[in-house]
C-alpha positions in Angstrom: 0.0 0.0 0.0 1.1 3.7 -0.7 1.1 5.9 2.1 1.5 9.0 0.1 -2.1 9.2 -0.7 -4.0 12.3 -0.1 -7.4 11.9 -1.4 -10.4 10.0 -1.5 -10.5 9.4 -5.1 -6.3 8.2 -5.1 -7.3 6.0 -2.2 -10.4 4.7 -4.5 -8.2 3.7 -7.3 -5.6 1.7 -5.1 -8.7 -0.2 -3.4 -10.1 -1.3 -6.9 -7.5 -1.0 -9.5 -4.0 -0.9 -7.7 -1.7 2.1 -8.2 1.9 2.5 -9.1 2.4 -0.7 -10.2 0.6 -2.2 -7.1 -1.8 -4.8 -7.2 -5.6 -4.0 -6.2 -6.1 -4.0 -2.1 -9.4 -5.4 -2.6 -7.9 -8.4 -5.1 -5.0 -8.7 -2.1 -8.3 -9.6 0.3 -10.3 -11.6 -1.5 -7.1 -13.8 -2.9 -5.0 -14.0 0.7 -7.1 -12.3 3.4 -5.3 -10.4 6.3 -1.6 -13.1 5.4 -0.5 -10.4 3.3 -0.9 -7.5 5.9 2.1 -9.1 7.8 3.6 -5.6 9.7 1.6 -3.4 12.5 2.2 -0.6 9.5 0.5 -2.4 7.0 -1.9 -3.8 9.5 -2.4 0.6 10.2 -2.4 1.2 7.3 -5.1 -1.0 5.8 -8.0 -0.2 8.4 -7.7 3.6 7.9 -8.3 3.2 4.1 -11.1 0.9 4.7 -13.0 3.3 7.0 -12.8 5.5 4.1 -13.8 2.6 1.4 -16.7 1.6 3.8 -17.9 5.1 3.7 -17.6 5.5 -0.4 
């Protein structure tokens, strides 16, 4: 996951697309579940952009 992002609609796009190269957070879920949230930062990370994702 980026931390750089700064707005809803950046957050959006690495959710359902993936940004940067990155694979898709919500492909990373429904492949692997939480295994591939392995650090407390990543862990951190993760739960603040789903508030946000929940909300959209």
């Amino acid at each position: 996951m980026v931390r750089a992002l700064k707005t809803v609609t950046q957050v959006w796009q690495e959710w359902t697309l993936g940004i940067h190269g990155g694979p898709a957070v919500r492909g990373l879920e429904e492949l692997h579940g939480s295994a591939w949230r392995n650090t407390p930062a990543e862990k951190r990370s993760f739960f603040r952009r789903k508030r946000i994702i929940d909300r959209v």
